[in-house]
TORBA-356719 format. One record per residue (C-alpha): residue number from 1; residue in one letter; x, y, z. Coordinates in steps of 0.05 Angstrom, whole numbers, plus 5000, padded with zeros to 4 digits. Layout:
// residues N
SITE  num  residuo    px    py    pz
SITE  NUM        A     X     Y     Z
...
//
This chain:
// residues 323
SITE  num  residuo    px    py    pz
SITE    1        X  5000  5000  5000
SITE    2        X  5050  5048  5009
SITE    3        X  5080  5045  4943
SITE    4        X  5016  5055  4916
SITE    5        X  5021  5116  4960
SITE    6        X  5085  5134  4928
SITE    7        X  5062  5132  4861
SITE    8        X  5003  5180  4875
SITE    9        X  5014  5254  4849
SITE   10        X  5026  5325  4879
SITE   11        X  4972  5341  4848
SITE   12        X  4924  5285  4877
SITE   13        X  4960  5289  4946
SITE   14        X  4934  5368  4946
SITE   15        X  4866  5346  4923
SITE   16        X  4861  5302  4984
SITE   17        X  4889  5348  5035
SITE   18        X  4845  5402  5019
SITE   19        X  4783  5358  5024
SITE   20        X  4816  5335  5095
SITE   21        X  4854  5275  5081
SITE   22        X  4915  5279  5133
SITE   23        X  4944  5222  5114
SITE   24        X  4955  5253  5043
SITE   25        X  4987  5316  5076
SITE   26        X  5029  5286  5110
SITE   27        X  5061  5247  5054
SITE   28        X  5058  5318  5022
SITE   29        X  5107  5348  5064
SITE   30        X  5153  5294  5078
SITE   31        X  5152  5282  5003
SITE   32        X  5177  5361  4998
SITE   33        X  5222  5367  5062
SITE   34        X  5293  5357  5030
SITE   35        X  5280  5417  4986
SITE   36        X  5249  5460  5039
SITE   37        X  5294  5448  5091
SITE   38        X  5355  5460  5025
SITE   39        X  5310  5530  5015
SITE   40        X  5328  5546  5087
SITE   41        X  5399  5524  5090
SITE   42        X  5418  5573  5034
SITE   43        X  5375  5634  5067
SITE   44        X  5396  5617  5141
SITE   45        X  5454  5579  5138
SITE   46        X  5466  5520  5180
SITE   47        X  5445  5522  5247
SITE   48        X  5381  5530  5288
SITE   49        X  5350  5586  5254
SITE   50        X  5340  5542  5192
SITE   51        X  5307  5494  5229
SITE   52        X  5263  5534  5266
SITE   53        X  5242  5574  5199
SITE   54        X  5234  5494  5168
SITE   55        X  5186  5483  5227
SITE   56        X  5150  5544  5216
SITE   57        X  5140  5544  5145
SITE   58        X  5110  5460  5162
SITE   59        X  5062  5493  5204
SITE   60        X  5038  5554  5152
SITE   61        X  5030  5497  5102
SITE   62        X  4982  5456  5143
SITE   63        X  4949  5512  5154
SITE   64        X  4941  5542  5096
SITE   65        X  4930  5488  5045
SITE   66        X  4861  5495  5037
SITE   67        X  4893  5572  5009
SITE   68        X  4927  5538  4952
SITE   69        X  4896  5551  4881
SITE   70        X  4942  5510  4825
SITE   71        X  4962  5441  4856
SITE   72        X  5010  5435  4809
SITE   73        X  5048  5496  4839
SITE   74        X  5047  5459  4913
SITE   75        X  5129  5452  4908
SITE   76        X  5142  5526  4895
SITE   77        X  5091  5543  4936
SITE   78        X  5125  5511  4993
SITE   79        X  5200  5542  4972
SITE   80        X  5156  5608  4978
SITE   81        X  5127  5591  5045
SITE   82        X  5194  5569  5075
SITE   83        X  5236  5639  5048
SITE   84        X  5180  5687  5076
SITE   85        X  5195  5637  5139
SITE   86        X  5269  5654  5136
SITE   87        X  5246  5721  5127
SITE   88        X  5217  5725  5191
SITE   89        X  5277  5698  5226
SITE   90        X  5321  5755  5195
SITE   91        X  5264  5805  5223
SITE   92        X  5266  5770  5284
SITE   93        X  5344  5774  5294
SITE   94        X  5344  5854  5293
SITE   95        X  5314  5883  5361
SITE   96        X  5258  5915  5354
SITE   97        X  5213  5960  5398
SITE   98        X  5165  5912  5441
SITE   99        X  5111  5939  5419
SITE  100        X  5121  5927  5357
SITE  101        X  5134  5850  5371
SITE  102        X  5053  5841  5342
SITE  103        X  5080  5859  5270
SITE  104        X  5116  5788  5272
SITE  105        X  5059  5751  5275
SITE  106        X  5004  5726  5225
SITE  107        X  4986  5784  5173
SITE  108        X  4931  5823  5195
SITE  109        X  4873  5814  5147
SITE  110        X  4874  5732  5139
SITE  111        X  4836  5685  5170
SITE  112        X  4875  5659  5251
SITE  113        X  4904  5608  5254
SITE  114        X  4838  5563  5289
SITE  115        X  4797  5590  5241
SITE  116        X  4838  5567  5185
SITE  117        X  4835  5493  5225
SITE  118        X  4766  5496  5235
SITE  119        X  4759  5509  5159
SITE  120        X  4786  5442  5145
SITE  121        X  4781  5370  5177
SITE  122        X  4855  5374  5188
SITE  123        X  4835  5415  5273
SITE  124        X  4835  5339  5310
SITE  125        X  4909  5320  5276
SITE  126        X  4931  5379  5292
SITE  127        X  4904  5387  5363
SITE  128        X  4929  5312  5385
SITE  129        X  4998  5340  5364
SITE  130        X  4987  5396  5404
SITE  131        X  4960  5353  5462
SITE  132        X  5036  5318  5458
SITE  133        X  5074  5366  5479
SITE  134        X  5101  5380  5546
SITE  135        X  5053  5428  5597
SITE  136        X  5093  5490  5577
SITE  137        X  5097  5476  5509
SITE  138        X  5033  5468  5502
SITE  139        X  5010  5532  5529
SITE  140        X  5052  5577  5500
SITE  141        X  5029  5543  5438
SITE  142        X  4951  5556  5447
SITE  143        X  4965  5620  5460
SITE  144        X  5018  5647  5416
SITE  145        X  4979  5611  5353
SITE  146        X  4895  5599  5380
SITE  147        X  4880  5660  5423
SITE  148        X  4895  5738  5412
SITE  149        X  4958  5737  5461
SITE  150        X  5002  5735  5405
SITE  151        X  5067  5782  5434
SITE  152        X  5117  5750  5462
SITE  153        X  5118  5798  5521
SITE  154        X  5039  5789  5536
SITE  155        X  5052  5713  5532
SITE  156        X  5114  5724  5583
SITE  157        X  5074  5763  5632
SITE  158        X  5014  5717  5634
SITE  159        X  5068  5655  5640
SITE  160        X  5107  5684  5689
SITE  161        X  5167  5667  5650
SITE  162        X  5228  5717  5616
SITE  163        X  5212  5744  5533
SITE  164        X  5268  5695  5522
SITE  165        X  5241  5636  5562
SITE  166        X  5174  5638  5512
SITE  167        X  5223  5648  5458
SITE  168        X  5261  5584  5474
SITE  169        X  5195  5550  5489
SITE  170        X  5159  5566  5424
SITE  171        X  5222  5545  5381
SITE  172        X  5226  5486  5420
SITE  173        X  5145  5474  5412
SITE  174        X  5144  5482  5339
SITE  175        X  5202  5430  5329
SITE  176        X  5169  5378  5369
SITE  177        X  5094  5396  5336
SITE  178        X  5109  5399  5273
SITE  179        X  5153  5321  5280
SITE  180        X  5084  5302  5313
SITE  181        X  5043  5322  5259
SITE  182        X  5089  5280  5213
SITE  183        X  5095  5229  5252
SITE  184        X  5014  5213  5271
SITE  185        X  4984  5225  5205
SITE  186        X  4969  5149  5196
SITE  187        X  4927  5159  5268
SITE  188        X  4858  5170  5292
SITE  189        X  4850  5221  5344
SITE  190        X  4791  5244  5376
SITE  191        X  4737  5292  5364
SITE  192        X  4761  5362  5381
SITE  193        X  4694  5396  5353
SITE  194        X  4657  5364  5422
SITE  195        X  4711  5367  5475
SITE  196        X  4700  5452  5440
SITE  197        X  4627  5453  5438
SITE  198        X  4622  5427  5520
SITE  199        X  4678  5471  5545
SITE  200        X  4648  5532  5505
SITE  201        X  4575  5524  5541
SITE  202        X  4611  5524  5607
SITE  203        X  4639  5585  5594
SITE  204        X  4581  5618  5564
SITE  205        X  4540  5596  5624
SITE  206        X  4586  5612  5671
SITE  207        X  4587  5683  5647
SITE  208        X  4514  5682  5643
SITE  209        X  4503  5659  5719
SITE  210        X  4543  5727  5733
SITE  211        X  4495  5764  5701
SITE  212        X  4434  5726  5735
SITE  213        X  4454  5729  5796
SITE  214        X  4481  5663  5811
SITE  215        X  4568  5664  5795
SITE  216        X  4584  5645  5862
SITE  217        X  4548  5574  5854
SITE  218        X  4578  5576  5776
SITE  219        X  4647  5581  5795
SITE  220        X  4640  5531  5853
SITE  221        X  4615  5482  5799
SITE  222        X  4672  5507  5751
SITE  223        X  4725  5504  5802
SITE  224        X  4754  5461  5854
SITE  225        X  4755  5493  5926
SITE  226        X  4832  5516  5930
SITE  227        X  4827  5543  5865
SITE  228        X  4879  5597  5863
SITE  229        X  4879  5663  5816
SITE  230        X  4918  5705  5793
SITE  231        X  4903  5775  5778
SITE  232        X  4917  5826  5724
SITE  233        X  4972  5858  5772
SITE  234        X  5008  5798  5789
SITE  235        X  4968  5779  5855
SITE  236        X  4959  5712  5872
SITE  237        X  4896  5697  5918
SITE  238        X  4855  5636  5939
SITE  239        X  4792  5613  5932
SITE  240        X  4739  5651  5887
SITE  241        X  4718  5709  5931
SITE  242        X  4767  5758  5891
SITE  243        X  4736  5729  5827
SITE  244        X  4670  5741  5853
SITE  245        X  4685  5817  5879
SITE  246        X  4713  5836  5810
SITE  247        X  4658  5811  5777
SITE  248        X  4603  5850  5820
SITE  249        X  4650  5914  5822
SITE  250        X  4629  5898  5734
SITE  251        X  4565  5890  5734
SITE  252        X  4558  5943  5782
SITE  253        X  4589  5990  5738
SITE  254        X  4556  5971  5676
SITE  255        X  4609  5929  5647
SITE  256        X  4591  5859  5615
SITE  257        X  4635  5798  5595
SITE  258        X  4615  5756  5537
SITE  259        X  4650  5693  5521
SITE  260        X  4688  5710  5441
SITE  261        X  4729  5641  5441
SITE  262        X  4750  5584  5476
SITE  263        X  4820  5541  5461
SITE  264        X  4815  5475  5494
SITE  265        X  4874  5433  5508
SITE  266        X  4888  5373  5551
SITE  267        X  4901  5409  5614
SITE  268        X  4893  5472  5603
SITE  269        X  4816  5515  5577
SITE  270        X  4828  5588  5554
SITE  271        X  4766  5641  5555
SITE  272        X  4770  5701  5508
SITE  273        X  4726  5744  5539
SITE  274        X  4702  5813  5507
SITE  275        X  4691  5859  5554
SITE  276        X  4632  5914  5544
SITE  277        X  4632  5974  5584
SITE  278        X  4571  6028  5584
SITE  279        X  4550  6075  5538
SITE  280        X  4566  6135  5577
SITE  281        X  4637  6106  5597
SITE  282        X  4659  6061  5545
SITE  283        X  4733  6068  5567
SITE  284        X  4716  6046  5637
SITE  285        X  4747  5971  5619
SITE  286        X  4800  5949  5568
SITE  287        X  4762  5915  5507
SITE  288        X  4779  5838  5524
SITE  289        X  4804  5790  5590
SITE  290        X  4840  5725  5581
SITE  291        X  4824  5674  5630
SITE  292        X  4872  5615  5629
SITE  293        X  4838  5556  5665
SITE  294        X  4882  5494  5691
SITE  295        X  4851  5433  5704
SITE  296        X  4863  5378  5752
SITE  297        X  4806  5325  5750
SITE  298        X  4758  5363  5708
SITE  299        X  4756  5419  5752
SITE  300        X  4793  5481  5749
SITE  301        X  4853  5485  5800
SITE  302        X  4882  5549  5782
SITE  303        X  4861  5617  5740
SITE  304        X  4911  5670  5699
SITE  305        X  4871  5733  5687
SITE  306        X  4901  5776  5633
SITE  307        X  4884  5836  5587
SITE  308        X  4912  5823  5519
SITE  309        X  4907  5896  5487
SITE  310        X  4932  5949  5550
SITE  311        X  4946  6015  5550
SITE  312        X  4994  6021  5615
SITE  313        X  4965  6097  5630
SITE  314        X  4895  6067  5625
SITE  315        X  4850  6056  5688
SITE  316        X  4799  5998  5708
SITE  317        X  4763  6028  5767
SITE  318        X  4707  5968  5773
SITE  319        X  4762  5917  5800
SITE  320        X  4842  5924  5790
SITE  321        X  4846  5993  5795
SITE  322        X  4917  6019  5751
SITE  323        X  4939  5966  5711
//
């Protein structure tokens, strides 16, 4: 069978990717590594860089094969892929402002990164690799590539971890993933789409007990009793009476959170919250709160709270006060 499998075109291998065939994408790539990874080595040089610009460009391509118009083009298509890769490296190399670390990642204007997955049935491949990598891997992961924490300073706050330390992790994560994806083509996995659709009502009716009254019993349902949290200034508290004092300080002032997306992982749920303030002070709250949720026996055990877009001269009066 698997010289039958050899014999089969670029051009059929594409067709079956884009209608969700891993299998067939996998061949795809590792049919067209040598040359990518020889596209790197002549940009880069040898050394780590070329690998991790080789990873990258593995993980645009699984992405983004549904984007690819003229099959026959798939091998220049990749070249192209892995030199705007390289590209990035080069960028990366010269020091840059931190806040402009966001122009790094994905061009503004195209679809994210999950909803390119979602697009395809490629999302429960890929999120078994994902669910193979180490704790720390994995969550820089989610939220460098599935959620809108995308700077590498905002992902080193919220981890509690040095810029370089989420620098090391997310070369180390993309190695690993993308040598997973390879590797577990030929595999079933399970059903992401309903491990997504049970976590999302939790958070939707969590958020909905806080309007109606009832969060306290919510998040004693959500979370296990020594649940600890961490607040947007660093604090670390116990228990959920500072979740449940922020919360009333919000409603209280008008302000409303709605869930906008949830990344589920094997340990680890994130909430993208929106956050609406009133009418007649709609700067009263930054636009959006992360909530990273770890779990220990199906319950949550501890909480990150984190705004993703801050202005460090701005003020949240209902519950942190100057951020």
């Amino acid at each position: 069978m698997s010289g039958l499998r050899e014999t089969v075109t670029d051009v059929d291998l594409v067709h079956e990717a884009q209608a969700g065939d891993v299998h067939a994408l996998g061949l795809l790539l590792v049919r067209h590594q040598a040359d990518m990874r020889a596209v790197a080595l002549s940009i880069l040089g040898c050394g780590p860089d070329a690998e991790d610009a080789l990873q990258d460009a593995i993980m645009i391509a699984m992405r983004r094969i549904g984007d690819l118009r003229d099959p026959a083009a798939v091998a220049p298509w990749l070249r192209a892929i892995v030199r705007n890769a390289c590209r990035m490296q080069l960028r990366a190399a010269t020091p840059i402002p931190v806040e402009d670390v966001e122009t790094l990642t994905f061009p503004r204007g195209e679809p994210d990164p999950e909803e390119l997955l979602h697009g395809h049935a490629l999302r429960d491949w890929v999120w078994h690799a994902v669910d193979e990598l180490s704790p720390r891997l994995r969550l820089v992961t989610m939220l460098r590539y599935f959620t809108d924490v995308t700077a590498y300073e905002h992902i080193a706050q919220l981890c509690d971890v040095p810029v370089g330390t989420v620098r090391s992790r997310l070369n180390q994560a993309r190695t690993k993933l993308s040598q997973a994806l390879l590797a577990t083509a030929n595999m079933t996995h399970d059903d992401v789409a309903a491990q997504e659709k049970v976590r999302r009502r939790q958070a939707e009716e969590t958020l909905r007990a806080a309007r109606h009254g009832s969060f306290a019993q919510a998040l004693k349902d959500l979370c296990s009793p020594e649940v600890e949290v961490t607040t947007m200034k660093g604090k670390r508290v116990q228990g959920i009476n500072w979740l449940l004092g922020a919360m009333n300080r919000d409603l209280e002032a008008g302000v409303r959170q709605n869930s906008a997306n949830v990344v589920v992982g094997r340990d680890v749920v994130i909430w993208e919250n929106s956050l609406i303030s009133p009418p007649d002070d709609p700067f009263h709250c930054p636009p959006a709160v992360i909530w990273v949720n770890f779990l220990q026996a199906n319950r949550v055990r501890e909480i990150r709270l984190f705004h993703p877009h801050r202005d460090e001269d701005a003020v949240c009066r209902c519950c942190h006060g100057r951020r």
